[in-house]
N, C-alpha and C positions, 0 to 999 in steps of 0.2 A: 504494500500500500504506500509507503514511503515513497519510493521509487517513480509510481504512477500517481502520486500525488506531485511529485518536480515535473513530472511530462503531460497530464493533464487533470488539473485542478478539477475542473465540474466535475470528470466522472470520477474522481478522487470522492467530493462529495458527495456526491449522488449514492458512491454504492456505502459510503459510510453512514449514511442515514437508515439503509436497509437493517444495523446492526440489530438483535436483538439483544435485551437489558442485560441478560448475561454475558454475553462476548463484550458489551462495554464496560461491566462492572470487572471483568477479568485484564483488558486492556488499562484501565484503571487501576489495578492492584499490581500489573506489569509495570506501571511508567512507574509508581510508589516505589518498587519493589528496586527498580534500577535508580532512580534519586538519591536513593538513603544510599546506594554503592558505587556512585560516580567520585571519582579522583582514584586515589591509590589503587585499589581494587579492579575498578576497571581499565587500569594500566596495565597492573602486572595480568590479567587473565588474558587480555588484548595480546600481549607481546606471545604469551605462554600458547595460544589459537595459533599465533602466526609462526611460531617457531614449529610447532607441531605439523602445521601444512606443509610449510616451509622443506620441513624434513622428508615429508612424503611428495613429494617431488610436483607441489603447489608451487611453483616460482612466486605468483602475485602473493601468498599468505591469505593474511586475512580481506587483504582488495579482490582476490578473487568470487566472495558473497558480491560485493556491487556487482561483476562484471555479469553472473550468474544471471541474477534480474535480471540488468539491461538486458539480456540475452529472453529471458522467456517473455518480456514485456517486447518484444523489438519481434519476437514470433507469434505474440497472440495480437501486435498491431495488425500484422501480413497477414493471417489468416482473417483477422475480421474487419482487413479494408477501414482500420481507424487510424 
């Protein structure tokens, strides 16, 4: 959603309005959940992700999650002509 929220805002919108109260009370307790563990914490797990790709023969690390997206979002534009 991220991802297709930077490349088209309305349907970003649009399907986020669909949520129902649970999936936003859980997206809710996700953002909570990462707040309380942004700085240190999400440094060292960051590096420790990307050492870990890194090692298995991921060149990009942990940039290769963006490139991923881009990728299924760049094949569901092609399939559905948006």
């Amino acid at each position: 959603m991220n991802a297709l929220g930077k490349r088209d805002y309305e349907r970003f919108h649009e399907l986020r309005s669909n949520y129902s109260e649970g999936l936003r009370r859980d997206l809710a307790q996700l953002s909570a959940f990462w707040e309380e563990h942004e700085g240190w914490f999400e440094k060292i797990s960051t590096k420790i992700n990307d050492i870990f790709l890194k090692t298995n023969r991921q060149e990009d690390g942990v940039l290769s999650y963006n490139r991923m997206v881009d990728l299924l979002v760049a094949e569901y534009r092609q399939k559905n002509n948006v």
